[in-house]
C-alpha positions in Angstrom: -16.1 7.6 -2.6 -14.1 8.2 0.5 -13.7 11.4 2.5 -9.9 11.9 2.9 -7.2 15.0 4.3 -3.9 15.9 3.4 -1.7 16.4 6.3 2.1 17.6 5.9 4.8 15.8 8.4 4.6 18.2 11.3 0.8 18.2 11.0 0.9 14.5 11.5 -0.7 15.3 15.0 -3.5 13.8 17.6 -5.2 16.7 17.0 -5.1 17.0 13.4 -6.5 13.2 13.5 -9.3 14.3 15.6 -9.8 17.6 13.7 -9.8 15.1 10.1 -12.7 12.7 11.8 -14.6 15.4 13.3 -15.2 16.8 9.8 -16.1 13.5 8.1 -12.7 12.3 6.8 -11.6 8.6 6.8 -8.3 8.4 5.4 -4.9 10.3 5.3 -2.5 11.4 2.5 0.8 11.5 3.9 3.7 14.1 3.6 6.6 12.9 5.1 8.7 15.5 3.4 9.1 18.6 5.5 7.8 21.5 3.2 5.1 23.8 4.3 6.5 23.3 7.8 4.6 24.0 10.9 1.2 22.8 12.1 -1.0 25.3 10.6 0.7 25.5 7.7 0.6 28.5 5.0 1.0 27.5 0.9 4.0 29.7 -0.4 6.4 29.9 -3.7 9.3 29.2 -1.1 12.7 31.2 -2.1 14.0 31.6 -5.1 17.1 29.9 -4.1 16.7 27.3 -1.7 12.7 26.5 -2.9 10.9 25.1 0.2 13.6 24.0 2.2 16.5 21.5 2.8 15.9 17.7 2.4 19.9 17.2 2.1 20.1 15.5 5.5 16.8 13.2 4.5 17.5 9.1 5.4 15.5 6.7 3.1 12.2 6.0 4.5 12.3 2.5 5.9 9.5 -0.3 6.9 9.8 1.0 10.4 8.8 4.2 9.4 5.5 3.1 7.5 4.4 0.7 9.8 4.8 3.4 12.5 2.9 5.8 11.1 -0.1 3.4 10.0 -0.3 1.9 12.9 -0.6 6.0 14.3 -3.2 6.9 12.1 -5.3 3.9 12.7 -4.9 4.6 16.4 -6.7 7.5 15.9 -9.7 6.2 13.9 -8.4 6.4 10.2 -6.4 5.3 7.4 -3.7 5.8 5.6 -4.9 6.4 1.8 -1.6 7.5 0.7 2.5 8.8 0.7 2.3 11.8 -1.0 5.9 12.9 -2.8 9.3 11.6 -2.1 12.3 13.5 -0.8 14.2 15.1 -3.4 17.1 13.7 -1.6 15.9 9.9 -2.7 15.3 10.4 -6.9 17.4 13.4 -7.6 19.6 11.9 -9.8 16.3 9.8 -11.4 14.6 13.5 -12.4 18.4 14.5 -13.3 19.6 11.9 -15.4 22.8 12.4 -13.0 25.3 9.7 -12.2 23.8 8.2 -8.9 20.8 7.3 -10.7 20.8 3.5 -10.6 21.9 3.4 -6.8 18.8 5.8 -6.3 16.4 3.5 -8.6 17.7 0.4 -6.1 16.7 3.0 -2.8 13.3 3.8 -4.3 12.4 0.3 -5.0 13.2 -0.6 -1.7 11.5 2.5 -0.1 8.1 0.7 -2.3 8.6 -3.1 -1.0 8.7 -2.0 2.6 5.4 0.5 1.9 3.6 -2.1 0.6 5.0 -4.8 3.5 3.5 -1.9 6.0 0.1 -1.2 4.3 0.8 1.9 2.6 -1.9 1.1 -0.8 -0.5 4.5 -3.0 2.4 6.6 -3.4 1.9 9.7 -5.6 5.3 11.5 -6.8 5.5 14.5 -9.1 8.0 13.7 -11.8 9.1 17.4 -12.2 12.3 19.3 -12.3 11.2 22.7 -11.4 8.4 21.3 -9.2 5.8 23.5 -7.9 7.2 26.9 -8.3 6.0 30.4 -9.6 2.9 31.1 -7.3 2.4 34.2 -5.7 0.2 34.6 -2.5 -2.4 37.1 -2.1 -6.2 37.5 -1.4 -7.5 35.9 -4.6 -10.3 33.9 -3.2 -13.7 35.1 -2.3 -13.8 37.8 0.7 -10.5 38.6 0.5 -9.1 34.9 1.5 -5.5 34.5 1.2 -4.9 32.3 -1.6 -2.4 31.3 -4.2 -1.9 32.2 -8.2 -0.1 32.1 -10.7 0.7 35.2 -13.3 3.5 34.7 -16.1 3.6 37.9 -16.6 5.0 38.9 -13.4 7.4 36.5 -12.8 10.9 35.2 -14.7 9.4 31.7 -16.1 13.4 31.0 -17.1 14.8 31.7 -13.8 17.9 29.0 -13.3 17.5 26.4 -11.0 20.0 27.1 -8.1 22.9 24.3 -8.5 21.8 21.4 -6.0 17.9 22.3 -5.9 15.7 19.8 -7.5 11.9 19.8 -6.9 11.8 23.2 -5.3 14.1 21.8 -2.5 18.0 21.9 -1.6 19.0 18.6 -1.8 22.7 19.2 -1.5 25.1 22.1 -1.5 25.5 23.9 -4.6 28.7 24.0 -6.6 29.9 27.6 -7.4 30.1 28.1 -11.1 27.8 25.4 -11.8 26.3 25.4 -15.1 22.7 25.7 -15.3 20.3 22.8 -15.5 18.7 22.4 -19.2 16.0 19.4 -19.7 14.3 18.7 -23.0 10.9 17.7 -23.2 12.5 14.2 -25.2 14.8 14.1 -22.4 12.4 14.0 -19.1 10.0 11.3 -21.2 13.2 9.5 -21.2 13.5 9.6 -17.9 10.3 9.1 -16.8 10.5 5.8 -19.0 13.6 4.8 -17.0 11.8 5.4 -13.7 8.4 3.6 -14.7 10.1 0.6 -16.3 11.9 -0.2 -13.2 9.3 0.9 -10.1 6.3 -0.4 -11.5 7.0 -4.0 -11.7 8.1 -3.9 -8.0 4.9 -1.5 -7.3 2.9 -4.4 -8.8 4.6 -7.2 -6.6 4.3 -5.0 -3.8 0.2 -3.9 -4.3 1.1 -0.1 -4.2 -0.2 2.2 -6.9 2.3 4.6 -8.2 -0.1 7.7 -8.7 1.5 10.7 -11.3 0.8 14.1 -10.2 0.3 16.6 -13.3 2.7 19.6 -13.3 1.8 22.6 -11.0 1.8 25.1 -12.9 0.9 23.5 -16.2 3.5 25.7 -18.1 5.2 24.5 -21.2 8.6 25.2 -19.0 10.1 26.2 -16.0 13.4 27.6 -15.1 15.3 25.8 -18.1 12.8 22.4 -18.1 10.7 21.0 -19.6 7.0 20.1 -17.8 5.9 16.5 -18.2 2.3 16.2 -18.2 0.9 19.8 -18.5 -2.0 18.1 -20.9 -4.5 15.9 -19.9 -3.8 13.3 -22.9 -0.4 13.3 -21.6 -1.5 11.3 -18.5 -2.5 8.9 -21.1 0.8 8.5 -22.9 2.3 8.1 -19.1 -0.2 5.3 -18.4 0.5 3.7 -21.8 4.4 3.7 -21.1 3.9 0.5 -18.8 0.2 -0.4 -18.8 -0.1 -1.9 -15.1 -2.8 -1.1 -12.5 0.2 -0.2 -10.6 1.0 2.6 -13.2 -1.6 5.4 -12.0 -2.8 9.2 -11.7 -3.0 11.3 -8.6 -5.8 13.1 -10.4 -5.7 16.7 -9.5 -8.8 18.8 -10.5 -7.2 21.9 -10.3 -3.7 21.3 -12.5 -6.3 19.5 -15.2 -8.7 23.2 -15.3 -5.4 25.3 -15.2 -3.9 23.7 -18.5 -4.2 25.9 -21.3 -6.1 23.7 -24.1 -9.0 21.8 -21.3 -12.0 23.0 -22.4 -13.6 20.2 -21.1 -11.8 18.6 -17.6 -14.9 16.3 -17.5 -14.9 14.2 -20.2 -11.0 13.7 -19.2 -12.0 12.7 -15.5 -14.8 10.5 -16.8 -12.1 8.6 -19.1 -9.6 8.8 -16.5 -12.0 7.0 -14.2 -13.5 4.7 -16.6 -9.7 3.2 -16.7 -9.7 2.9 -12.8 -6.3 4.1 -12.6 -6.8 7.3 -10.4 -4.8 6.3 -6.9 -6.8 9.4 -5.7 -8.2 13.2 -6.3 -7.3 16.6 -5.3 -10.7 17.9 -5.4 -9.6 21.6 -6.0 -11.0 24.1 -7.6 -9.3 27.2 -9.6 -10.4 30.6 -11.9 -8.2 30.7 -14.9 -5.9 29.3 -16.7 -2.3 29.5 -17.9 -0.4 32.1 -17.8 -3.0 33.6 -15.5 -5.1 32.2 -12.7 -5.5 31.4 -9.2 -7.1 28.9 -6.8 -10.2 29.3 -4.9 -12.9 27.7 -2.7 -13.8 24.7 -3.7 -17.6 25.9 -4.6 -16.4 29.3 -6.2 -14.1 28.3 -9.6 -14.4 27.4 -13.1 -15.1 23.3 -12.1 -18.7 22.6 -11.2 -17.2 20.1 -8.7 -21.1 18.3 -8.5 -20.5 17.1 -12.3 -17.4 15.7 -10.7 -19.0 13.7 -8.2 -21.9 13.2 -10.5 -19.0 11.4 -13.1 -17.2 9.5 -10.3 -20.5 8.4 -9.1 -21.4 6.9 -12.1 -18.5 5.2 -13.0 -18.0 3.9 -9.8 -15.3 5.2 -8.3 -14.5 3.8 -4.8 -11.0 5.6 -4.1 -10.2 8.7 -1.9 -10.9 12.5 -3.0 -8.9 15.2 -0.4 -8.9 19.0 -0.5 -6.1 20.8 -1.7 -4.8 24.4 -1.8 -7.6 25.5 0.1 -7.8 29.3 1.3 -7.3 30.2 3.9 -9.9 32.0 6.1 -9.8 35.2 8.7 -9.8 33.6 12.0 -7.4 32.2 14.3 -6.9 29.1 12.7 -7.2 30.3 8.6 -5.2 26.7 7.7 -8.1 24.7 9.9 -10.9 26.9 8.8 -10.4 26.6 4.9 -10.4 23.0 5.0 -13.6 22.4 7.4 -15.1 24.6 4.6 -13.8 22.3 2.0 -14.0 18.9 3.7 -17.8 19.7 4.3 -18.9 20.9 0.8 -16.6 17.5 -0.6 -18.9 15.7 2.4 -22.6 16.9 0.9 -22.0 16.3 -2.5 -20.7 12.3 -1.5 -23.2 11.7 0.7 -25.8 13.3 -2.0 -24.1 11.4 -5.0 -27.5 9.6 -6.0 -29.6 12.6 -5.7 -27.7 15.1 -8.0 -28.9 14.0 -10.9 -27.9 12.7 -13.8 -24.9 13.9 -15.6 -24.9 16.4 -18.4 -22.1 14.9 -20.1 -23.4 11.8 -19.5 -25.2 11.9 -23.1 -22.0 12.9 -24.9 -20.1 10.2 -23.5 -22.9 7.5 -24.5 -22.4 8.5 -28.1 -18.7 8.2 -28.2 -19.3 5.1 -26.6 -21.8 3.6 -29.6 -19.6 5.3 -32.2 -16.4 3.6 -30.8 
C-alpha cells in the first residue's frame, strides 16, 4: 500500500509537495476543478444556488496540461496517483441526458487519451446529478473539531436543482422559468451505461483506470434525482456493466459506512479488493449513517480502519489509500493539522501491516470461499 494526499487545484503548491513528503506521502490525487478554493481549504455544502462555484468558463484539459503537472509533482519528489472529478462543464450533458451529449462523450475521450499519453494511471469521476450536497459544518469531531454531517431531518432533501447547476457547480447560466430537473433511478443507469460503454474501451487503450466514486450522501435522492451507487452491491452491478480492468472503484470508506443497509463494510472491501478493481481509497472514517451522521478522525468512527489495512494486506493490495474529509484542528493551520493527524495514523498502520494480526473476518470469508 502507498501513502498518498489529496490536494485541490490551488493547493497544488511547492509547499504542499513538501508538506505531503514530510508526512510520509508518495503520490498525489489531483483536483483540477476549482471547488474548495484557497490553499488551506475548508469543506462546505457550498450555496444553495450556485453549489461550490462556477466551472462555466472551464477549457477541456489538454495533454499539455497533464504532462505539466506530472512532470511538477515529480519535481518535487512524488507522483501523480490520480485526476480526481471532471469539470461539470466537460460531461454535463452526459449526467443530463441533454442534447450536447455525444460532442461531450468525443471531449471526454479525448481528455482520457491525452491523460494516459502524459502518465496520469486513474481518473475517478462521481456520476451524480446532485453531487455532494446536503452537509452541514459544525464541531462534530472529537474536541470540538470542525467537521462535516449530514442530518435529513434538517435540511429540504427535494430542493430543485438551480437551472444550469449540475454536480453542485454552475456550469452555465440558468434559464428563467426553467423546469426543474427530474432523473429516475432507470434513467441515470441508462446513462451511466451510455458513458461506460463508450470511455472504457478508450480508458483500456489508453492504460487509465476509470475509478467510480459512491454517492456522497448515500441518500435514495437528492433534489429531484436519483443516487447511483448508494449500496455497496451497486458498485458491483457498475463493474459488471463493462467488465474491463479499466472499469473501477474509487473506494471510499466513508460513503460505504454511511449507506443505510452496510452492516458489514468489510466483507465489501475484502470482495472489492479481491477483484483488484479499486483505482484507490479514501481512507475516511464516519459515526452514523443515513439520514443522520457525520465524519470524524480517522481513529475515532464506526470503521476499525486496522481491519481495513489488515484486509488490504492480505489480499494484496498495492494501490494508493489518501485521507479525506479530515477535521479540521484548532491551530493556525486546522486544514494542514487534520491531515498530518490522518496521514500519520494511515502511515503506522501500513508500515505495521504484518504485525496487526490476523483478520477477524478473515475466517468468515474462508468459508464462503469453500462453500462457493
Amino acid at each position: 500500500m502507498k501513502i498518498g494526499l489529496g490536494l485541490y487545484r490551488e493547493s497544488l503548491t511547492p509547499g504542499n509537495f513538501r508538506f505531503a513528503r514530510q508526512a510520509g506521502a508518495t503520490h498525489i490525487v489531483a483536483h483540477l476543478t476549482n471547488y474548495f478554493r484557497g490553499r488551506d481549504p475548508s469543506l462546505s455544502a457550498g450555496s444553495e444556488t450556485e453549489g461550490w462555484g462556477d466551472c462555466s468558463t472551464d477549457e477541456l484539459w489538454s495533454y499539455e496540461d497533464f504532462a505539466g503537472l506530472v512532470k511538477t509533482v515529480r519535481d518535487n519528489g512524488l507522483e501523480i496517483a490520480a485526476i480526481e472529478n471532471f469539470s461539470p462543464r466537460f460531461w454535463s450533458d452526459v449526467l443530463l441526458g441533454g442534447p450536447d451529449r455525444p460532442a461531450q462523450i468525443e471531449g471526454l475521450k479525448r481528455l482520457v487519451r491525452d491523460a494516459g499519453r502524459a502518465g496520469i494511471p486513474c481518473i475517478g469521476y462521481n456520476f451524480s446529478i446532485a453531487g455532494v450536497w446536503g452537509w452541514s459544518r459544525g464541531p462534530f469531531a472529537r474536541g470540538e473539531a470542525m467537521s462535516v454531517g449530514l442530518d435529513l431531518a434538517a435540511i429540504d432533501p427535494d430542493l430543485p436543482v438551480p437551472d444550469g447547476v449540475v454536480w453542485n457547480m454552475r456550469y452555465r447560466a440558468g434559464r428563467p422559468n426553467a423546469e426543474p430537473v427530474k432523473v429516475s433511478t432507470d434513467e441515470l443507469w441508462q446513462r451511466l451505461g451510455v458513458f461506460l460503454r463508450e470511455i472504457v474501451p478508450v480508458a483500456e487503450e489508453a492504460d487509465v483506470v476509470m475509478a467510480a466514486h459512491p454517492d456522497d450522501p448515500p441518500a435514495e435522492a437528492l433534489r429531484g434525482a436519483a443516487r447511483l451507487v448508494n449500496r455497496p452491491e451497486k458498485y458491483d452491478r457498475l463493474m459488471d456493466m463493462v467488465d474491463s480492468p479499466s472499469n473501477g472503484l474509487e473506494l471510499c470508506l466513508g460513503s460505504l459506512q454511511e449507506m443505510p443497509d452496510t452492516d458489514d463494510i468489510y466483507e465489501h472491501v475484502r470482495r472489492f479488493a479481491r477483484r483488484q478493481r479499486i483505482g484507490y481509497i479514501h481512507f475516511r472514517n464516519v459515526r452514523g449513517k443515513v439520514p443522520n451522521y457525520h465524519e470524524t478522525f480517522v481513529d475515532d468512527g464506526d470503521i476499525d480502519m486496522a481491519e481495513i489495512v489488515r484486509i488490504l494486506r492480505d489480499e494484496n493490495y498495492d494501490g494508493v489509500i489518501i485521507p479525506d474529509h479530515t477535521p479540521e484542528m484548532s491551530c493556525d493551520a486546522p486544514w494542514h493539522a487534520g491531515k498530518a493527524f490522518a496521514l500519520g495514523y494511515m502511515r503506522a498502520l501500513v508500515q505495521n501491516a504484518a504485525a496487526l494480526g490476523p483478520s477477524r473476518t478473515a475466517n468468515s470469508t474462508s468459508t464462503q470461499r469453500q462453500g462457493s
